[in-house]
PDB file as gemmi writes it, atoms N, CA and C in Angstrom:
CRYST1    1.000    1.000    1.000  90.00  90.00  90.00 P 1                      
ATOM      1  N   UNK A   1      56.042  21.146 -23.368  1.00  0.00           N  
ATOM      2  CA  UNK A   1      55.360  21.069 -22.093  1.00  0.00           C  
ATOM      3  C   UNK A   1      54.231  22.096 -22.104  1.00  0.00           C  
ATOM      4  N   UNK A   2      53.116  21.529 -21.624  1.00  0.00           N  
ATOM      5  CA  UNK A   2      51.665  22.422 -21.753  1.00  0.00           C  
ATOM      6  C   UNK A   2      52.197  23.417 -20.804  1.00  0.00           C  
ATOM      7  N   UNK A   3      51.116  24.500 -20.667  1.00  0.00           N  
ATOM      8  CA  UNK A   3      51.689  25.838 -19.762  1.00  0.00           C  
ATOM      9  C   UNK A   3      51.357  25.533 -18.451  1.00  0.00           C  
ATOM     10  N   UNK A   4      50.153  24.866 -18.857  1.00  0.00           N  
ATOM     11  CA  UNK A   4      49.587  24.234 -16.999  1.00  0.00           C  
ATOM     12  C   UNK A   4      49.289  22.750 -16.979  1.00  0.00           C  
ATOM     13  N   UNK A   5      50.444  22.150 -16.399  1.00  0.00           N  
ATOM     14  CA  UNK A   5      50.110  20.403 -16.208  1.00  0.00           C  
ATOM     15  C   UNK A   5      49.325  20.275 -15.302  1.00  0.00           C  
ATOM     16  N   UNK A   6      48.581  18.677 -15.783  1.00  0.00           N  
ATOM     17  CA  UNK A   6      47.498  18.197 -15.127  1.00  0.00           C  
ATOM     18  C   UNK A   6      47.602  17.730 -13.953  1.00  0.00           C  
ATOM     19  N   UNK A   7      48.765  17.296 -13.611  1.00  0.00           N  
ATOM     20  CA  UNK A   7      49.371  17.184 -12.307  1.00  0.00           C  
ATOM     21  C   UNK A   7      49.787  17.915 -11.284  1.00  0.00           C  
ATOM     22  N   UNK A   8      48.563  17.898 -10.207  1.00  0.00           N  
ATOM     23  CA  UNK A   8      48.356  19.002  -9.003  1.00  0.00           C  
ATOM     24  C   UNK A   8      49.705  18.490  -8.318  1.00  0.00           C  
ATOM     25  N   UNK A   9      50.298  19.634  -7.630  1.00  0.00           N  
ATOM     26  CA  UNK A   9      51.843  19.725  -6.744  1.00  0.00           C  
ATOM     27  C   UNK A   9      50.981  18.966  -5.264  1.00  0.00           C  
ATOM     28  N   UNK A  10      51.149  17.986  -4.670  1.00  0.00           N  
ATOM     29  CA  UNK A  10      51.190  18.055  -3.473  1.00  0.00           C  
ATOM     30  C   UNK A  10      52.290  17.703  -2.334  1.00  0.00           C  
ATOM     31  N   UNK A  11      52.414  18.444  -1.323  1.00  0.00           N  
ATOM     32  CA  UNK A  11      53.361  17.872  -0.324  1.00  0.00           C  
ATOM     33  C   UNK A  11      53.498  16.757   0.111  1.00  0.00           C  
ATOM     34  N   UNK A  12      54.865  16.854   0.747  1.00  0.00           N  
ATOM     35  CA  UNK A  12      54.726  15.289   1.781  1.00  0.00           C  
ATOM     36  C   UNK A  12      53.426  15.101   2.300  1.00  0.00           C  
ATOM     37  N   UNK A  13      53.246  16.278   3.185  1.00  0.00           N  
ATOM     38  CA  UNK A  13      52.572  15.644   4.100  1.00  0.00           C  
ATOM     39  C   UNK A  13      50.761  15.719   3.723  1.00  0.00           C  
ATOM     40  N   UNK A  14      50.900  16.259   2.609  1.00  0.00           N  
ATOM     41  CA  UNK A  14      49.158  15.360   2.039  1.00  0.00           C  
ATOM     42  C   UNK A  14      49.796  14.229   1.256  1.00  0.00           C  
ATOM     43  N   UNK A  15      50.642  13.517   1.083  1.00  0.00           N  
ATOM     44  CA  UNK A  15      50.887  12.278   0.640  1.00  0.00           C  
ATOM     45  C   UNK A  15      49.842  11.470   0.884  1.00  0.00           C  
ATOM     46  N   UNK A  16      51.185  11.369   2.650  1.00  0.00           N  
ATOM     47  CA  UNK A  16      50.478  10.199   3.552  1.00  0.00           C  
ATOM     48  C   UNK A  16      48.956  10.041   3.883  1.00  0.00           C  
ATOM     49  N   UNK A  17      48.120  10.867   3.618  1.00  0.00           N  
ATOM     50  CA  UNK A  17      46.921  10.926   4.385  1.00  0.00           C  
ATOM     51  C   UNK A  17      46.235   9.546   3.105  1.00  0.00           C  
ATOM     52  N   UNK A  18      44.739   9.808   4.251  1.00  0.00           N  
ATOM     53  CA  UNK A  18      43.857   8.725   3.946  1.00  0.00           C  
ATOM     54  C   UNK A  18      43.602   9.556   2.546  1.00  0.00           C  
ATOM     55  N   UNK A  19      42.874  10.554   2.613  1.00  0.00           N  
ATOM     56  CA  UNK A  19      42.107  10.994   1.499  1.00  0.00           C  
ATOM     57  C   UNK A  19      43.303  10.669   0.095  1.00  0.00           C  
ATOM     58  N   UNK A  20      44.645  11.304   0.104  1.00  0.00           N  
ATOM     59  CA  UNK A  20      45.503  11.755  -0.969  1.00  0.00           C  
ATOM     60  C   UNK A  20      45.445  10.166  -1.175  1.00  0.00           C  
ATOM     61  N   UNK A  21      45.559   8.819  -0.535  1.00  0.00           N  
ATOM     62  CA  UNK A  21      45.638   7.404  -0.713  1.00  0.00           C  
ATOM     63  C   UNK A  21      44.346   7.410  -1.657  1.00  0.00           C  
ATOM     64  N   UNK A  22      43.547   7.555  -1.010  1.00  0.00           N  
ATOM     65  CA  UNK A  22      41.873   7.156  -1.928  1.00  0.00           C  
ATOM     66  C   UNK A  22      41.548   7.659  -3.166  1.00  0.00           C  
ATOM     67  N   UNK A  23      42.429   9.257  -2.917  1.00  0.00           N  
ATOM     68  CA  UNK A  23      42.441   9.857  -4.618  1.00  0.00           C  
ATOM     69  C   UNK A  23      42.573   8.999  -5.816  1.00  0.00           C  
ATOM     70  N   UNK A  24      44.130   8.497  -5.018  1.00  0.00           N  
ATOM     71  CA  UNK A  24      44.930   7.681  -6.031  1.00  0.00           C  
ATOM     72  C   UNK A  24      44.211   6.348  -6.289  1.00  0.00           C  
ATOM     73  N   UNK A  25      43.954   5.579  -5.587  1.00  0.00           N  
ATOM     74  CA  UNK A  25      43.523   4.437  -5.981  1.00  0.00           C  
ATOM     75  C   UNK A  25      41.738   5.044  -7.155  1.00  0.00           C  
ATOM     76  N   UNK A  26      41.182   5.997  -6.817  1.00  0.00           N  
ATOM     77  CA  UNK A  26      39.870   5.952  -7.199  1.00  0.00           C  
ATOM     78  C   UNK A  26      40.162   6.540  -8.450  1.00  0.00           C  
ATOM     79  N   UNK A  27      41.467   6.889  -8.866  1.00  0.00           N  
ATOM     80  CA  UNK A  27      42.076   7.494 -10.430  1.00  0.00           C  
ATOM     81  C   UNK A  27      42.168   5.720 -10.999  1.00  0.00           C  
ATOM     82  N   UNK A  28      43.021   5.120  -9.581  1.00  0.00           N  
ATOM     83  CA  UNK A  28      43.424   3.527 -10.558  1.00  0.00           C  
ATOM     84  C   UNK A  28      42.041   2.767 -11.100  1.00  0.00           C  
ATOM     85  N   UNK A  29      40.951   2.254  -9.987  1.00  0.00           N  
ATOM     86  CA  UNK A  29      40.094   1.833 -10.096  1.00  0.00           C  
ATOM     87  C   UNK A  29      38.477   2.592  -9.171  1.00  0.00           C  
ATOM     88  N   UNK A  30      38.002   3.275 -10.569  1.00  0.00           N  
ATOM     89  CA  UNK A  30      37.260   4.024  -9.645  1.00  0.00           C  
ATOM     90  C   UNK A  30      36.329   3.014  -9.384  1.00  0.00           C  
ATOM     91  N   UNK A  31      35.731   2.138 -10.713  1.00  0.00           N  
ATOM     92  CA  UNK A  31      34.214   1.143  -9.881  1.00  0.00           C  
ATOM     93  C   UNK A  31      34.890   0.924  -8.190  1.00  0.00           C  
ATOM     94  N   UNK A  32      35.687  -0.130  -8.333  1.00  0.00           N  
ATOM     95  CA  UNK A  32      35.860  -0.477  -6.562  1.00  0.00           C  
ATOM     96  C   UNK A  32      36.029   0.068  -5.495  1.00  0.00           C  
ATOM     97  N   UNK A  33      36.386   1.860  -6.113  1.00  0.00           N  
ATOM     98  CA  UNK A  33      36.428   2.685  -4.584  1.00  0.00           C  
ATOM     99  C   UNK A  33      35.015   3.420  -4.623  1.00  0.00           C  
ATOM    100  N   UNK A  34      34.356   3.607  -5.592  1.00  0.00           N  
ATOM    101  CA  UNK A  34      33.103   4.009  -5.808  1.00  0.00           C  
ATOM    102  C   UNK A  34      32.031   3.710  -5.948  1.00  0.00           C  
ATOM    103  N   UNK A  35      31.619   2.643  -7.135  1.00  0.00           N  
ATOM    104  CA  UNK A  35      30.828   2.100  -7.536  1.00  0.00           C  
ATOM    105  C   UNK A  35      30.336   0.603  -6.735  1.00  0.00           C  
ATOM    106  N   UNK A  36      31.142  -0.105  -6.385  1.00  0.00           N  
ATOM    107  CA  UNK A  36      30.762  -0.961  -5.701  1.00  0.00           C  
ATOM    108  C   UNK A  36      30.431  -0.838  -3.921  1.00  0.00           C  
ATOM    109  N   UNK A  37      31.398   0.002  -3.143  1.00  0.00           N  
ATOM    110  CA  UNK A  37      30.229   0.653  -2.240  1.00  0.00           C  
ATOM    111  C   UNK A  37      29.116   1.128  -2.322  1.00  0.00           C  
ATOM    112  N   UNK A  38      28.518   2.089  -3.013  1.00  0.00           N  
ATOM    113  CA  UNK A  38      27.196   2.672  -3.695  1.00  0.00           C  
ATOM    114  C   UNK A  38      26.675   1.181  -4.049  1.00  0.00           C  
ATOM    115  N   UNK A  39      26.592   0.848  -4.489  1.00  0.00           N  
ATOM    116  CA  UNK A  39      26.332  -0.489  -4.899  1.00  0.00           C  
ATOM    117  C   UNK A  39      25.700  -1.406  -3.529  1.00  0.00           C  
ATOM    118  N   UNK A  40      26.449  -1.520  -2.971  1.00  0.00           N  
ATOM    119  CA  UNK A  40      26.155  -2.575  -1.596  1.00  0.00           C  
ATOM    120  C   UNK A  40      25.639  -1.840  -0.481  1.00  0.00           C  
ATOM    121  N   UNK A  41      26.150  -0.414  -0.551  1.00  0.00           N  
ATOM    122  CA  UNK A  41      24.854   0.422   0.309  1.00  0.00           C  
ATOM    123  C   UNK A  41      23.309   0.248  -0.288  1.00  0.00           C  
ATOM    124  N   UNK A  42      23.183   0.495  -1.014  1.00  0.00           N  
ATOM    125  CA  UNK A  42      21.843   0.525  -2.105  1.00  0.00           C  
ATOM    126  C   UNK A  42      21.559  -1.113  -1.679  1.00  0.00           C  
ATOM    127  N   UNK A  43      21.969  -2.169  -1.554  1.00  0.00           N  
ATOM    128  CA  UNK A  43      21.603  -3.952  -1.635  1.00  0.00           C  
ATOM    129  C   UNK A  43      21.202  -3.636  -0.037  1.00  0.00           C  
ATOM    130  N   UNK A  44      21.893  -3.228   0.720  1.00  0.00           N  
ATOM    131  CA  UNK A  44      22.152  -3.434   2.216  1.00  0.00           C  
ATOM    132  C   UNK A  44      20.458  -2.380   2.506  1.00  0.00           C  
ATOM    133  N   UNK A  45      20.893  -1.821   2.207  1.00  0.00           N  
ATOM    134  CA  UNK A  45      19.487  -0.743   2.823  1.00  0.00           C  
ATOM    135  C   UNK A  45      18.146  -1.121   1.767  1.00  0.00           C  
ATOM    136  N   UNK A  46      18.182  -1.826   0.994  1.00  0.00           N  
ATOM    137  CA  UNK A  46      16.946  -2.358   0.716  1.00  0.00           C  
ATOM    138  C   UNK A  46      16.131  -3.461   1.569  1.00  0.00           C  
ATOM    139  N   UNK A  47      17.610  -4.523   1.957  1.00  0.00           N  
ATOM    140  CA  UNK A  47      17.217  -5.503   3.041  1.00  0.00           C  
ATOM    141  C   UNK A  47      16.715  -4.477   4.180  1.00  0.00           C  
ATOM    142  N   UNK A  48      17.542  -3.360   4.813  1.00  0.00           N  
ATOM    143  CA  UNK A  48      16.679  -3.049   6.035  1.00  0.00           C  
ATOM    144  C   UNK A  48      15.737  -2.193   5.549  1.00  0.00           C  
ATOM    145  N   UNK A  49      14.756  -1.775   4.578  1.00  0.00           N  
ATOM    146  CA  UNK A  49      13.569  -0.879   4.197  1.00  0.00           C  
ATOM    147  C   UNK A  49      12.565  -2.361   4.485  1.00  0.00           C  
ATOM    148  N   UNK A  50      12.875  -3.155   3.990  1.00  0.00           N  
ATOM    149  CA  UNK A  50      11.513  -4.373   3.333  1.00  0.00           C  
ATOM    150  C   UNK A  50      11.187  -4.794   4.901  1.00  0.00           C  
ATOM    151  N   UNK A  51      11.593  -5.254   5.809  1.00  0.00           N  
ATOM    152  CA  UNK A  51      10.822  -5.357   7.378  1.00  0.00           C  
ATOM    153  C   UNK A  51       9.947  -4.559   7.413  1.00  0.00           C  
ATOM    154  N   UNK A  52      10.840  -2.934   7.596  1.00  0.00           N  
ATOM    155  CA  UNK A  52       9.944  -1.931   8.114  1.00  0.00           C  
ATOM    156  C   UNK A  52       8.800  -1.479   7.447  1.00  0.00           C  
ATOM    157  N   UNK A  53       8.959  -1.765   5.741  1.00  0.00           N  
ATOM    158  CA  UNK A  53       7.330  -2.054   5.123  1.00  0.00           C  
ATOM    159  C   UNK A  53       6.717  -2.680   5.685  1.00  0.00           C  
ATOM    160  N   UNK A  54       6.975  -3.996   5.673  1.00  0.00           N  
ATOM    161  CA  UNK A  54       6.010  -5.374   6.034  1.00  0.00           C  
ATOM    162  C   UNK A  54       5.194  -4.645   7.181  1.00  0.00           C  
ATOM    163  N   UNK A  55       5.741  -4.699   8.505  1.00  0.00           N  
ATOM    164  CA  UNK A  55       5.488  -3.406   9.793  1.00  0.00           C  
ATOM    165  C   UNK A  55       4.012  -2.979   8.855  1.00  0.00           C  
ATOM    166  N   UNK A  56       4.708  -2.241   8.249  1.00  0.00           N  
ATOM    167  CA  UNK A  56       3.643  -1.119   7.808  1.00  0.00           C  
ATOM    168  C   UNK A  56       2.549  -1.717   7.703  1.00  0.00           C  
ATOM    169  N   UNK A  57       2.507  -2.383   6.479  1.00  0.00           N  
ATOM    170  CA  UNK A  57       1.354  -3.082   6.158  1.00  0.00           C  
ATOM    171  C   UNK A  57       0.528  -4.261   7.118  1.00  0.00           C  
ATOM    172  N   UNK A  58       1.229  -4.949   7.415  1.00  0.00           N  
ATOM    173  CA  UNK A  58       1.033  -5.538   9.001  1.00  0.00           C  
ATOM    174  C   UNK A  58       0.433  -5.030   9.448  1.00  0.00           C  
ATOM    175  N   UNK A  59       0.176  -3.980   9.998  1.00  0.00           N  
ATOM    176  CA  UNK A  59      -0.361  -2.943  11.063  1.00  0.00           C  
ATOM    177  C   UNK A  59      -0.867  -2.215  10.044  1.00  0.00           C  
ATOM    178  N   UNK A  60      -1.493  -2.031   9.252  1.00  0.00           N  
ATOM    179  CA  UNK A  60      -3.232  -1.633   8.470  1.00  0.00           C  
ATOM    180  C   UNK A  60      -3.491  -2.456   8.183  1.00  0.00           C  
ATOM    181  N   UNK A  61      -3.183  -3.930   7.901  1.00  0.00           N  
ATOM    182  CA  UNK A  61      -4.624  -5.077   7.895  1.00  0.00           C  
ATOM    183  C   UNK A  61      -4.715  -5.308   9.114  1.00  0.00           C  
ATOM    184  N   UNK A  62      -4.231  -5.249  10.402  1.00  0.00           N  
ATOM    185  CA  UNK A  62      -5.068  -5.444  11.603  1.00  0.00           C  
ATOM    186  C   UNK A  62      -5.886  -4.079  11.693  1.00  0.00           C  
ATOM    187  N   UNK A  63      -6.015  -2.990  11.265  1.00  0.00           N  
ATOM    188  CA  UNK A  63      -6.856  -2.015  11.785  1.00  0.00           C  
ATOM    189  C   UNK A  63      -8.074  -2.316  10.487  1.00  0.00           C  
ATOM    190  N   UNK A  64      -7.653  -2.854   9.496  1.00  0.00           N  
ATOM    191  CA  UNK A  64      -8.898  -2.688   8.198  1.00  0.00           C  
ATOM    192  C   UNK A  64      -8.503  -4.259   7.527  1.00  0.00           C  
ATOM    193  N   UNK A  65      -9.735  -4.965   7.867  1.00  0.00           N  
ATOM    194  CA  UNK A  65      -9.783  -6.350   7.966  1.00  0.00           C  
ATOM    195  C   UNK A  65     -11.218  -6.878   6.911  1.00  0.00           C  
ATOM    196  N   UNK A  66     -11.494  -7.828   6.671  1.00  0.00           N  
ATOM    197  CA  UNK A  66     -12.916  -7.787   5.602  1.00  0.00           C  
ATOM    198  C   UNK A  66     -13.975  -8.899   6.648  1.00  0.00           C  
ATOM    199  N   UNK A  67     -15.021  -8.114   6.916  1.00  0.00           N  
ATOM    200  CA  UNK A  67     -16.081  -8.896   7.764  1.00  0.00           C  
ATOM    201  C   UNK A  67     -16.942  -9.899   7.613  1.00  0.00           C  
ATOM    202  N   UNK A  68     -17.207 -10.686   7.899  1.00  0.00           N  
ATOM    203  CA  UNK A  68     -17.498 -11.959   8.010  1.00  0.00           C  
ATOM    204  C   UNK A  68     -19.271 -11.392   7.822  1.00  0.00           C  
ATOM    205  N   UNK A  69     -20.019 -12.238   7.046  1.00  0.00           N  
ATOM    206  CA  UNK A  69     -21.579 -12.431   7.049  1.00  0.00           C  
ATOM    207  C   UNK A  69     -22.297 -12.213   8.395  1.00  0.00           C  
ATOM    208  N   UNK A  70     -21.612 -13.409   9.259  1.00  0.00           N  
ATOM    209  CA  UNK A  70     -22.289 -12.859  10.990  1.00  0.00           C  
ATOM    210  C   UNK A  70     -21.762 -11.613  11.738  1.00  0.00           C  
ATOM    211  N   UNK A  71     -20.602 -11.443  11.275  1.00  0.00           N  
ATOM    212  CA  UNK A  71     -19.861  -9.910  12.122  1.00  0.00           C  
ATOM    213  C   UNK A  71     -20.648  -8.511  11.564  1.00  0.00           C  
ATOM    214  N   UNK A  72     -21.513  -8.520  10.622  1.00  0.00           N  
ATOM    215  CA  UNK A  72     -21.678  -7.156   9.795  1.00  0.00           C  
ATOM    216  C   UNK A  72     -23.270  -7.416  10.619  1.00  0.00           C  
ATOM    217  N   UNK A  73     -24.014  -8.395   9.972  1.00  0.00           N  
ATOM    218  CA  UNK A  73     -25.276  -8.592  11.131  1.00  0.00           C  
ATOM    219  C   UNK A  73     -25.446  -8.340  12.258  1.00  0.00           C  
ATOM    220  N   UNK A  74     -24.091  -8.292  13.350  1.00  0.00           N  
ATOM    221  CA  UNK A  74     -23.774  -8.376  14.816  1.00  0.00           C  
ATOM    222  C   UNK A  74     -23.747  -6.923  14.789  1.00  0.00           C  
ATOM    223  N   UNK A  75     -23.356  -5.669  14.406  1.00  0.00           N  
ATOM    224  CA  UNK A  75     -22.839  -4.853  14.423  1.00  0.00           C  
ATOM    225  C   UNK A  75     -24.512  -4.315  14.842  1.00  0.00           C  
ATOM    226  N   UNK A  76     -25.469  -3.990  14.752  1.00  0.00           N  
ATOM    227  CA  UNK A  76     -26.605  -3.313  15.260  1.00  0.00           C  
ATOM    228  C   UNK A  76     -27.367  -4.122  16.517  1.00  0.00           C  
ATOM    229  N   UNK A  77     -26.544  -3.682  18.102  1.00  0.00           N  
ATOM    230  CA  UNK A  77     -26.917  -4.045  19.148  1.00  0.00           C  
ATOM    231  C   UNK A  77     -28.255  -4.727  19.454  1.00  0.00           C  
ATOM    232  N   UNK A  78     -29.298  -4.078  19.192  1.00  0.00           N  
ATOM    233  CA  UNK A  78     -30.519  -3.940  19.723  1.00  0.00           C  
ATOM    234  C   UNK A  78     -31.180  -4.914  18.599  1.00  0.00           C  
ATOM    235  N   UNK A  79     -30.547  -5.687  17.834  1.00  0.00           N  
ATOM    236  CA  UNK A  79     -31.469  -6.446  16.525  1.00  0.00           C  
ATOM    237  C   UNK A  79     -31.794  -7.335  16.992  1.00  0.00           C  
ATOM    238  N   UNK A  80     -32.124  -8.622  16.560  1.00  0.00           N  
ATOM    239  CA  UNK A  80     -32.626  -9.865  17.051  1.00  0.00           C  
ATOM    240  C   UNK A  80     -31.317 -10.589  15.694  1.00  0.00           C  
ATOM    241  N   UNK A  81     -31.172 -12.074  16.388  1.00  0.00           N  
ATOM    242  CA  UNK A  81     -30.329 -12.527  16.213  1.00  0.00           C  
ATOM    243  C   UNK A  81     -31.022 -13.264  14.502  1.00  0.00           C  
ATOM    244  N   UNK A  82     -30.341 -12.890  13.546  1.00  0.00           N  
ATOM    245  CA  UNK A  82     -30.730 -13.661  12.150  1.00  0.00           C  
ATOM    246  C   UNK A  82     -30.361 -15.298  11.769  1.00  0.00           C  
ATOM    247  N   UNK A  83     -31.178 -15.748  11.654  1.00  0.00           N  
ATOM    248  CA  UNK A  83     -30.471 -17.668  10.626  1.00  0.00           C  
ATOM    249  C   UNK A  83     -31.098 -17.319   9.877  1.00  0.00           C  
ATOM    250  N   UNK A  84     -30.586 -17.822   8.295  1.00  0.00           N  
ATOM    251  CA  UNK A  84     -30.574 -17.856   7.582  1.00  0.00           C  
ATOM    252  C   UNK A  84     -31.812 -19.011   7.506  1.00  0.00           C  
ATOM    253  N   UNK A  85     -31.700 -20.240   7.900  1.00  0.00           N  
ATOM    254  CA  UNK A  85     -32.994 -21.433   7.526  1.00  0.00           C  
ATOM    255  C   UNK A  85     -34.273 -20.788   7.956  1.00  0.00           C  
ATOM    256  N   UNK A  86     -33.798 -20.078   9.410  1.00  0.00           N  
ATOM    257  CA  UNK A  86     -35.159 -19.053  10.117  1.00  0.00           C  
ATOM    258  C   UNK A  86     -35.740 -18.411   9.242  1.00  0.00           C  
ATOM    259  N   UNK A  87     -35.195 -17.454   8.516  1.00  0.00           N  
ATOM    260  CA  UNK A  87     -35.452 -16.899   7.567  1.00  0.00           C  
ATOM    261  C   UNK A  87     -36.330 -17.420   6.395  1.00  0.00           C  
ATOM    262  N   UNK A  88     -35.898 -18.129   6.274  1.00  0.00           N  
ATOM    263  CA  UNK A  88     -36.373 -19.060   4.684  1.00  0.00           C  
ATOM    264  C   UNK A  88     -37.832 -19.406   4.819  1.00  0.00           C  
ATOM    265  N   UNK A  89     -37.864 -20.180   5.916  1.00  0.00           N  
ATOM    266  CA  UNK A  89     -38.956 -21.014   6.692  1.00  0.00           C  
ATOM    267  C   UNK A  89     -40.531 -20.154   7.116  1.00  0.00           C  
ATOM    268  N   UNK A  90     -39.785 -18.947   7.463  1.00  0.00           N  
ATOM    269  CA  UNK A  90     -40.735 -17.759   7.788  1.00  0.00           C  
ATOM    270  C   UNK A  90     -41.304 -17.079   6.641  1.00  0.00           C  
ATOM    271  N   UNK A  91     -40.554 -17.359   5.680  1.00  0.00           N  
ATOM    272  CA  UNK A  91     -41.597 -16.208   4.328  1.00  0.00           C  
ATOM    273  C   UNK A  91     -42.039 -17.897   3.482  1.00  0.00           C  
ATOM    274  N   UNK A  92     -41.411 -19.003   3.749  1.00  0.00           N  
ATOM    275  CA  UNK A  92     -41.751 -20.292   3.078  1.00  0.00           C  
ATOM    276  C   UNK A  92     -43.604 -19.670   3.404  1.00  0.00           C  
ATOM    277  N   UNK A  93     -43.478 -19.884   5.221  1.00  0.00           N  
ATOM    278  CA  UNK A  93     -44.678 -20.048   5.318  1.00  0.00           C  
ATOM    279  C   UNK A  93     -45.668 -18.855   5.087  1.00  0.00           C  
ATOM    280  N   UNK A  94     -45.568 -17.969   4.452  1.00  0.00           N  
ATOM    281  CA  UNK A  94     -46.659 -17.243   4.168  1.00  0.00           C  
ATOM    282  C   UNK A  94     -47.285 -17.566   2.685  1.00  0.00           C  
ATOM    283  N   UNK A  95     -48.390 -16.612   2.650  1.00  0.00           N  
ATOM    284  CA  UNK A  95     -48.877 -16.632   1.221  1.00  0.00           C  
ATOM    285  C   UNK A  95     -47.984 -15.813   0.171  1.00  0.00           C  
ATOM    286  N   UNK A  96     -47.181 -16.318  -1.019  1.00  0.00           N  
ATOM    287  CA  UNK A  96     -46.255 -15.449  -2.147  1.00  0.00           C  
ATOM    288  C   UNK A  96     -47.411 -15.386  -2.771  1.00  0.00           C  
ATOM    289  N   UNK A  97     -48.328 -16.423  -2.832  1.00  0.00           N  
ATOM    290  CA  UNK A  97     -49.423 -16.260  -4.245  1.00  0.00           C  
ATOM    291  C   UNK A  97     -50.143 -15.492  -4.389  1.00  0.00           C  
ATOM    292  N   UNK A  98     -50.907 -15.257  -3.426  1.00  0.00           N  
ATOM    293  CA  UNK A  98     -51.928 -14.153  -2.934  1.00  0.00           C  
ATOM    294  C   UNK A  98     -51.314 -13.142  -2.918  1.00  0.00           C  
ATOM    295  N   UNK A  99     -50.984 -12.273  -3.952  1.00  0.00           N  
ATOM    296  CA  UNK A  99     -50.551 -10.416  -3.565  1.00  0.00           C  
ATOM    297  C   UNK A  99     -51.148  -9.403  -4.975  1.00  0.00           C  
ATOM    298  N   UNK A 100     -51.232  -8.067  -4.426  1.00  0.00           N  
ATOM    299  CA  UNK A 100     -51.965  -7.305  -5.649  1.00  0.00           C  
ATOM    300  C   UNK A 100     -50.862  -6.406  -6.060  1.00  0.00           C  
ATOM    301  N   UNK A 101     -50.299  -6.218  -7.324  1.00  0.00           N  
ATOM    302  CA  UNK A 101     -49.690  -5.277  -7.603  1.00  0.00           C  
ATOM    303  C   UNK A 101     -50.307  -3.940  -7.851  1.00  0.00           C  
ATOM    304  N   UNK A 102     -49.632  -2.796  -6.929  1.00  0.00           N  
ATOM    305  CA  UNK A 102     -50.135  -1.617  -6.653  1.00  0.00           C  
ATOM    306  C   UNK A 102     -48.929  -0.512  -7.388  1.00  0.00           C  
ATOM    307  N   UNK A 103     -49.485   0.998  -7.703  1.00  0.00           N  
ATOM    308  CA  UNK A 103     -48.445   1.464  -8.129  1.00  0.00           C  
ATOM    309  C   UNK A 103     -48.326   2.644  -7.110  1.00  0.00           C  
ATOM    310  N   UNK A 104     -47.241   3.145  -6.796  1.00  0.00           N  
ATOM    311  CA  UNK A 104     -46.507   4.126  -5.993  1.00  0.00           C  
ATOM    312  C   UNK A 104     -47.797   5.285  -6.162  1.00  0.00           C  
ATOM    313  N   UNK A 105     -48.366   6.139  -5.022  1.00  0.00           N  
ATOM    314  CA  UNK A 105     -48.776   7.722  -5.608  1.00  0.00           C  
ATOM    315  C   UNK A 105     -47.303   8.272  -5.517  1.00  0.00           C  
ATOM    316  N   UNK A 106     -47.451   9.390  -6.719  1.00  0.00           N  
ATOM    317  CA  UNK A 106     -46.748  10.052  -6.885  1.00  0.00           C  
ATOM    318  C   UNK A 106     -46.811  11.540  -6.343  1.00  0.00           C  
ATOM    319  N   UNK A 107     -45.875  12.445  -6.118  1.00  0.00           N  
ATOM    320  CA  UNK A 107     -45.857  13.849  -6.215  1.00  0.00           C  
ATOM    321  C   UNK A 107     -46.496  14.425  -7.321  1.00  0.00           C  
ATOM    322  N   UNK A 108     -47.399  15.412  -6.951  1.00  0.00           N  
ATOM    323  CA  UNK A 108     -47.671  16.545  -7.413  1.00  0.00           C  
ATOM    324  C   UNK A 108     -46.911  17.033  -8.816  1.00  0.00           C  
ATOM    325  N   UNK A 109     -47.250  16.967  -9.984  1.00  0.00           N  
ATOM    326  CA  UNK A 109     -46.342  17.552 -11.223  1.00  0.00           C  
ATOM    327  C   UNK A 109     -45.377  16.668 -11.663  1.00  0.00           C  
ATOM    328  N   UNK A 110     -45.389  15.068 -10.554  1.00  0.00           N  
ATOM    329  CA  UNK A 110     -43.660  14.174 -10.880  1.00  0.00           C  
ATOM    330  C   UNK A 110     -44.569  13.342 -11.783  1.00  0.00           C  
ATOM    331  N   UNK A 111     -43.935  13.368 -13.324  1.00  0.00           N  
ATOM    332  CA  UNK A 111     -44.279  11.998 -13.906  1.00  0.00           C  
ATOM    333  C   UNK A 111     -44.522  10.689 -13.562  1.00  0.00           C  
ATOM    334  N   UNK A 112     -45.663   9.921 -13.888  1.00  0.00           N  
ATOM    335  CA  UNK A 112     -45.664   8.559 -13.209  1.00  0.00           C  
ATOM    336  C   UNK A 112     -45.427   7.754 -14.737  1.00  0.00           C  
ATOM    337  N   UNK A 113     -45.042   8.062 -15.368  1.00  0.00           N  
ATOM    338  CA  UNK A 113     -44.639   6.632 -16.219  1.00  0.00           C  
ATOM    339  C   UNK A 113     -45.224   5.625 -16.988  1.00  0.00           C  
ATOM    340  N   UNK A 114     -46.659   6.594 -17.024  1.00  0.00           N  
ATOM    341  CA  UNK A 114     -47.355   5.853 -17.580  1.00  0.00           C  
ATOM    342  C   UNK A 114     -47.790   6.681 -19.300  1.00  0.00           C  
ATOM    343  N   UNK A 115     -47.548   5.886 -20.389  1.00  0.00           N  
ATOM    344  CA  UNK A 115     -47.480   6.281 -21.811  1.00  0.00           C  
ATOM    345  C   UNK A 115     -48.454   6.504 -22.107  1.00  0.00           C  
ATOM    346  N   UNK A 116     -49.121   7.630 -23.151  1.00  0.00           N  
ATOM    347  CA  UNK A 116     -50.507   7.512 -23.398  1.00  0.00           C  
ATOM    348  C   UNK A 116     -51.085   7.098 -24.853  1.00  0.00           C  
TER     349      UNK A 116                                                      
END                                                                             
């Protein structure tokens, strides 16, 4: 006989209890008193995390949304209202042919780009 057995002394009356019950069974089968709770907590609280994402994200695409061609135009009060055919029609009708190419003056000492 070893000098100190592995077998803790307990009384009656930690027998009966819940815990001294759960000891024993989690010596018989620990996955099912252990592992498979942990287990289905971890399944269970993933189902309730994924709503409260969605939430999340839900609520930053209504605050940050992607703007529409006429909504970004609309955004400077005081403009005049743009069409696109309006547009077209208005530089259609000018002269493109008739123009002189001119070059920028430059600053004082700033290179202009021209090779010698």
């Amino acid at each position: 006989m070893p000098a100190f057995p592995n077998n803790k002394f307990r009384g009656t009356g930690e027998v009966n209890t819940w815990g001294a019950r759960y000891r024993a069974l989690m010596n018989k089968h620990p996955f099912l008193t252990f592992g498979l709770p942990f287990i289905s907590v971890m399944v269970a609280a993933s189902f309730v995390v994924t709503p409260a994402t969605a939430v999340r994200y839900e609520r930053n695409d209504r605050k940050v949304r992607q703007m529409t061609t006429d909504e970004t135009l609309n955004l400077r009060r005081g403009a005049r209202k743009v069409d696109m055919k309006e547009e077209y029609y208005r530089l259609a009708a000018k002269d493109l042919d008739d123009w002189q190419q001119r070059r920028v003056k430059r600053l004082p000492g700033e290179p202009d780009g021209i090779i010698e």
